[in-house]
C-alpha positions, 0 to 999 in steps of 0.5 A: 870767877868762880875762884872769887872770896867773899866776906864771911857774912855776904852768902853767894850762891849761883843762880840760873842764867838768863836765856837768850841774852848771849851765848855763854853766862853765869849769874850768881845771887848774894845777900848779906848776912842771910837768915836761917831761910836764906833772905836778908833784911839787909840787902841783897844783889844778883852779879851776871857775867855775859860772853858773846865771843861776836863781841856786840858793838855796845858791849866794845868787847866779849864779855859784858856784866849785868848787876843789880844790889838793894838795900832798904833804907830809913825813910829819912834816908830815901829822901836824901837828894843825893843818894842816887849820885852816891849809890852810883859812885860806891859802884865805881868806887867799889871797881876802882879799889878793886882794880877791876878795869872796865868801860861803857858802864850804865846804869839807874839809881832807884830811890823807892818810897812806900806807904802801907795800906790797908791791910799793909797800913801797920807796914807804915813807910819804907823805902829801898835803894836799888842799883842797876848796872852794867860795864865791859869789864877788862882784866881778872874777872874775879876783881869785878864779882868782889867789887859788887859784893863790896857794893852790896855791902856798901848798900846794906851799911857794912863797909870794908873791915866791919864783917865782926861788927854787930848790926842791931837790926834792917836799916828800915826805921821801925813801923808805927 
């Protein structure tokens, strides 16, 4: 996994592994196109490969991956009643033109909307798409930690080929 390529503008960087979850993990972080602080206003997304070699019977096999990506969104867009729908099928789509085989994915699609107040009002509305899943994968590992970069990208508005293409700013419209 740790062989994987990345595009140019999607910064990976292994992250603490959760405890007590399986035996053996990995877990790396990444964010598209991150800022001199390393935070993105774009999207960002956590990748962690489980290994129990007892092979838990919901997992049907040894190793199991655990994914998170989000995005912010234009408020109009969070709205859209179909966006969970298409947020899951950009995983499976990112997976199959991967051809990163896999079985007994699950997972949410989160629509956030917000309004600022208070002392948060001139934050004014927001809204994000959050992404969790997970699957047993099956073949080349490598094939499943770029897909959900692909994925992670997908969400922040950057498909496949657009790494030199310019992005004028967060796809969160601007606050009143």
């Amino acid at each position: 996994m740790r062989a994987a390529t990345f595009r140019n503008d999607f910064s990976v960087r292994e992250i603490p592994s959760p405890q007590g979850v399986a035996p053996f993990s990995l877990a790396v972080a990444g964010d598209v196109r991150p800022d001199e602080h390393g935070n993105s206003p774009y999207g960002t997304g956590r990748f962690i490969l489980l290994h129990d070699p007892d092979e838990p019977p919901t997992w049907g096999g040894p190793f199991r991956i655990v994914s998170f990506a989000q995005a912010p969104l234009e408020p109009e867009i969070g709205t859209d009643p179909l966006l969970a729908d298409v947020t899951w099928s950009w995983l499976i789509d990112a997976l199959e033109s991967r051809r990163a085989a896999y079985h007994s994915a699950s997972g949410t699609a989160t629509k956030i909307l917000s309004t600022g107040f208070g002392g948060l009002a001139e934050e004014g509305d927001g809204a994000q798409i959050e992404l969790r899943a997970s699957w047993t994968p099956e073949g080349d590992l490598r094939d499943h930690i770029e897909a959900w970069a692909e994925l992670v990208c997908m969400l922040a508005g950057l498909p496949p080929g657009s790494e030199q293409i310019a992005v004028f700013g967060a796809r969160k419209a601007e606050r009143d």
